[in-house]
MARDODREN-553804 format. One line per 4 residues: number of its first residue (from 1); their letters; for each residue x, y, z of C-alpha. Coordinates in steps of 0.02 Angstrom, whole numbers. Layout:
N
NUM	a	X/Y/Z; ... $
***
This chain:
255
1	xxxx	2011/-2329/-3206; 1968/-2323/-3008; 1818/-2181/-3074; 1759/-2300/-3209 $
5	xxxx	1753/-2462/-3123; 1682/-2386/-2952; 1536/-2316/-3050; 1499/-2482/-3150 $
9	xxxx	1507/-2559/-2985; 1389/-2437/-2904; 1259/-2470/-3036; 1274/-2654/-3019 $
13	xxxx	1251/-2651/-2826; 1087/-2545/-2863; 1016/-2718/-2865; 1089/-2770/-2726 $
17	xxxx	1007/-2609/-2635; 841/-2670/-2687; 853/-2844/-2631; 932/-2771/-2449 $
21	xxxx	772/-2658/-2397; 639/-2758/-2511; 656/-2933/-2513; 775/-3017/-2376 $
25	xxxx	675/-3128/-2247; 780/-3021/-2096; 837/-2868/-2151; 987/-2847/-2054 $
29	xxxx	1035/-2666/-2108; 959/-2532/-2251; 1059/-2498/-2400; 1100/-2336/-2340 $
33	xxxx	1185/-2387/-2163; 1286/-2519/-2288; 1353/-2391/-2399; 1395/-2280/-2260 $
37	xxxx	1482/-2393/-2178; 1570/-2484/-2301; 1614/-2344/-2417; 1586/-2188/-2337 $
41	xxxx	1677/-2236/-2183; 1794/-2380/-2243; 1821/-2322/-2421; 1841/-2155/-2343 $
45	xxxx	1982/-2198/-2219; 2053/-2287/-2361; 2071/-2164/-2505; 2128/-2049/-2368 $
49	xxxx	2298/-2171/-2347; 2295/-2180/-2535; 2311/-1989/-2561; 2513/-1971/-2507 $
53	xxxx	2506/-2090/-2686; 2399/-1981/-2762; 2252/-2086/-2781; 2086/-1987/-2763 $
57	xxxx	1894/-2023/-2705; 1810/-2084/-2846; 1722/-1943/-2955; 1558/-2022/-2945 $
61	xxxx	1580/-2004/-2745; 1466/-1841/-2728; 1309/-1930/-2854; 1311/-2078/-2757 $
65	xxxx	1306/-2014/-2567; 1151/-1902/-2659; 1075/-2075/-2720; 1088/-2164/-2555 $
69	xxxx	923/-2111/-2498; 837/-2142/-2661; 928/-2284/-2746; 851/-2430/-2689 $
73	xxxx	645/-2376/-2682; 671/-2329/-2894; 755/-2500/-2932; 594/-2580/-2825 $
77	xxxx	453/-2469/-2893; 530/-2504/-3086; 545/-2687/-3070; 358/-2677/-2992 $
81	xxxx	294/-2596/-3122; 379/-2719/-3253; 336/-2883/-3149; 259/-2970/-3297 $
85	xxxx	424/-2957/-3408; 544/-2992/-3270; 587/-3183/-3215; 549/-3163/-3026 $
89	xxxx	400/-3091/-2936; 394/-2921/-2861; 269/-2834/-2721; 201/-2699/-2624 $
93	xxxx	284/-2681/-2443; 177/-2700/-2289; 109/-2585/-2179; 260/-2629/-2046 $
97	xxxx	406/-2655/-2184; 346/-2448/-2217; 369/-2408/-2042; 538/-2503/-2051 $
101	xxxx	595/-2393/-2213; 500/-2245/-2148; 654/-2248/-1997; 764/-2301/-2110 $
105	xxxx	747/-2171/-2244; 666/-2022/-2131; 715/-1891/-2273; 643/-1978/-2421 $
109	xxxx	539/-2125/-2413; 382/-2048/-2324; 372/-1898/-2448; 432/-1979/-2618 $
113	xxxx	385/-2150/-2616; 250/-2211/-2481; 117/-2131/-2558; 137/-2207/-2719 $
117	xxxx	180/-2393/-2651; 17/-2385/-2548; -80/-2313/-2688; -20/-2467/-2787 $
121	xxxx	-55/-2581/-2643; -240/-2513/-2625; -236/-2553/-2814; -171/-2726/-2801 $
125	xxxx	-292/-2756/-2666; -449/-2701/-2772; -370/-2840/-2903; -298/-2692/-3015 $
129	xxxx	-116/-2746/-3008; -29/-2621/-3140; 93/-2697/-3254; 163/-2613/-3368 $
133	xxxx	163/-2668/-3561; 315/-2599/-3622; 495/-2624/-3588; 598/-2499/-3526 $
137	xxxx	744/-2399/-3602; 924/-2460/-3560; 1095/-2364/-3542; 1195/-2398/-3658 $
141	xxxx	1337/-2415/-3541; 1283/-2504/-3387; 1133/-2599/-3472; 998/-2550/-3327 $
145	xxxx	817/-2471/-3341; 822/-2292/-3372; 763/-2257/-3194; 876/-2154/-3091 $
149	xxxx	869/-1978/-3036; 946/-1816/-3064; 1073/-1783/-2927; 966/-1672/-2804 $
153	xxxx	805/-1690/-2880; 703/-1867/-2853; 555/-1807/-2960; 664/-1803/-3133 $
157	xxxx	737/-1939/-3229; 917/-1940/-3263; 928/-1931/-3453; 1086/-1905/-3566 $
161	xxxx	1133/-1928/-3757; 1254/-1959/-3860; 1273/-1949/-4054; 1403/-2067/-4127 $
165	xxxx	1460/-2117/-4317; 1255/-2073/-4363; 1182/-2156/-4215; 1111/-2081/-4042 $
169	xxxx	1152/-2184/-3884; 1065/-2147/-3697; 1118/-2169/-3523; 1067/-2146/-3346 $
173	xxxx	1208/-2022/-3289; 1335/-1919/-3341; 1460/-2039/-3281; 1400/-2189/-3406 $
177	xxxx	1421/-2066/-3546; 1598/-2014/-3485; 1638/-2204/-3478; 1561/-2215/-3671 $
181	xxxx	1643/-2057/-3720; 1818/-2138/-3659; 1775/-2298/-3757; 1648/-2282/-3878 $
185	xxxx	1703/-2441/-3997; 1667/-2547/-3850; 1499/-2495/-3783; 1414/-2470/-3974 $
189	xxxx	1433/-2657/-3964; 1353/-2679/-3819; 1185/-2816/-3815; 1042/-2729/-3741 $
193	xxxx	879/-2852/-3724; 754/-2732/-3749; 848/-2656/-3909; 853/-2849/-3979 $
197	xxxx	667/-2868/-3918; 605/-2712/-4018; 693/-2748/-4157; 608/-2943/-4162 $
201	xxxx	753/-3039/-4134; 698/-3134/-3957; 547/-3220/-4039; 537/-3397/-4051 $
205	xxxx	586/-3463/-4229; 454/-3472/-4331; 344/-3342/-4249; 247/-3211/-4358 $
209	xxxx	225/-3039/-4281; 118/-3000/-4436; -13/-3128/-4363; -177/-3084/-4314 $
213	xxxx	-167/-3049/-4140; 23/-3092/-4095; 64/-3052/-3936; 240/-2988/-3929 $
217	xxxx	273/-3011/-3732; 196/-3171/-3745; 321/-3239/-3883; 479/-3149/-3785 $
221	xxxx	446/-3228/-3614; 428/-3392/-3737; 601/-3364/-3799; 664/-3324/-3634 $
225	xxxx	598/-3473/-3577; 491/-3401/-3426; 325/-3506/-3339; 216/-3352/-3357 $
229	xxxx	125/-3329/-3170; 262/-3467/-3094; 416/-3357/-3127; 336/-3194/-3117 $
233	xxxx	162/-3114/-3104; 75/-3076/-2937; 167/-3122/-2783; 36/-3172/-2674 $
237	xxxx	-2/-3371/-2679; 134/-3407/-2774; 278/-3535/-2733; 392/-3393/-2720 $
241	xxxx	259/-3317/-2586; 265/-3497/-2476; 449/-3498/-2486; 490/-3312/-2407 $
245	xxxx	348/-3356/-2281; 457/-3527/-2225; 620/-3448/-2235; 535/-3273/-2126 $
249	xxxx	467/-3390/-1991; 640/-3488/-1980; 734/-3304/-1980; 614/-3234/-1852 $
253	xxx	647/-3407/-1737; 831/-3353/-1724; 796/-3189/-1651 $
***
């Protein structure tokens, strides 16, 4: 139970990882001081009282201290990359937000990701914003892009399978297909957008994709009820843009 629910929770706070060294106004800490703290240390000190009752460190432990250093720059650069399906805007860091992950993340962020997020910011720059025009696969288990790692190796993506009663399921990790092996009724049910999207069921009613011309992301954000270029698109100019500006100045005056 504890080596389920701590690894659902992990992927969950990959989110929150994102929105810690990417999009607060003041960014207090990095996602990896956090987890060190909280887990590493805390947790740590923790499952160590917890061991005379025979309660152990999560399995998933070992991946995730691996992850630390990687976890949040993949969730940014995927939800960059997918800007124009998502319902909020994304962007390319600054020169000085770099410098301030370069210190934070001295073993990783200079040689796996800076060089790509400035090569997309030159991009952006020259008006060649990249978005991409598919959708990404999901895990079957924890229901997030297919964009994680292999434990000790940044430049491969973490993929697993899974055959079941005629039907092949994916995930992000060995532990969401121990979790789905454990309780396979459960997660075969599971509701995964971009399955529902391929298969046509997020269209408006009465929309034809045989039309001439249909544009499938068009009709999905339609469903989804998105202001395409006020909830998402480019960053820069938009309301979204004003707003972090206001709420940076106000977090900068309490310095």
């Amino acid at each position: 139970w504890i080596d389920k629910w701590c690894w659902r929770g992990v992927r969950l706070l990959s989110i929150v990882a994102m929105m810690m060294d990417y999009m607060l106004p003041k960014r207090v800490m990095s996602w990896k001081e956090a987890w060190e703290i909280y887990f590493e240390e805390n947790g740590g000190a923790l499952f160590k009282d917890l061991a005379r009752y025979g309660i152990k460190m999560p399995a998933c432990a070992e991946q995730i201290r691996q992850e630390k250093d990687h976890l949040s720059h993949q969730v940014w650069a995927t939800f960059y990359n997918y800007g124009g399906a998502t319902d909020f805007h994304t962007w390319m860091p600054t020169e000085d937000e770099m410098q301030w992950l370069s210190q934070k993340y001295p073993d990783s962020f200079d040689k796996y990701y800076r060089p790509r997020f400035e090569f997309w910011r030159e991009q952006q720059e020259k008006g060649n914003r990249f978005y991409n025009k598919t959708l990404p696969m999901l895990c079957q288990t924890c229901q997030i892009p297919m964009l994680f790692t292999e434990p000790g190796d940044p430049t491969k993506i973490c993929y697993r399978e899974r055959s079941y009663k005629g039907n092949k399921y994916h995930f992000c990790s060995d532990h969401c297909q121990h979790i789905f092996d454990n309780e396979p009724e459960k997660y075969v049910q599971a509701w995964l957008p971009v399955h529902q999207i391929y298969q046509g069921n997020c269209f408006p009613e009465g929309a034809d994709p045989t039309a001439p011309g249909f544009d499938p992301l068009a009709a999905v954000l339609a469903y989804y009820r998105l202001n395409v270029g006020h909830d998402n698109g480019e960053f820069e100019g938009s309301e979204d843009h004003r707003n972090f500006e206001a709420w940076r100045g106000m977090a900068k005056s309490n310095d």
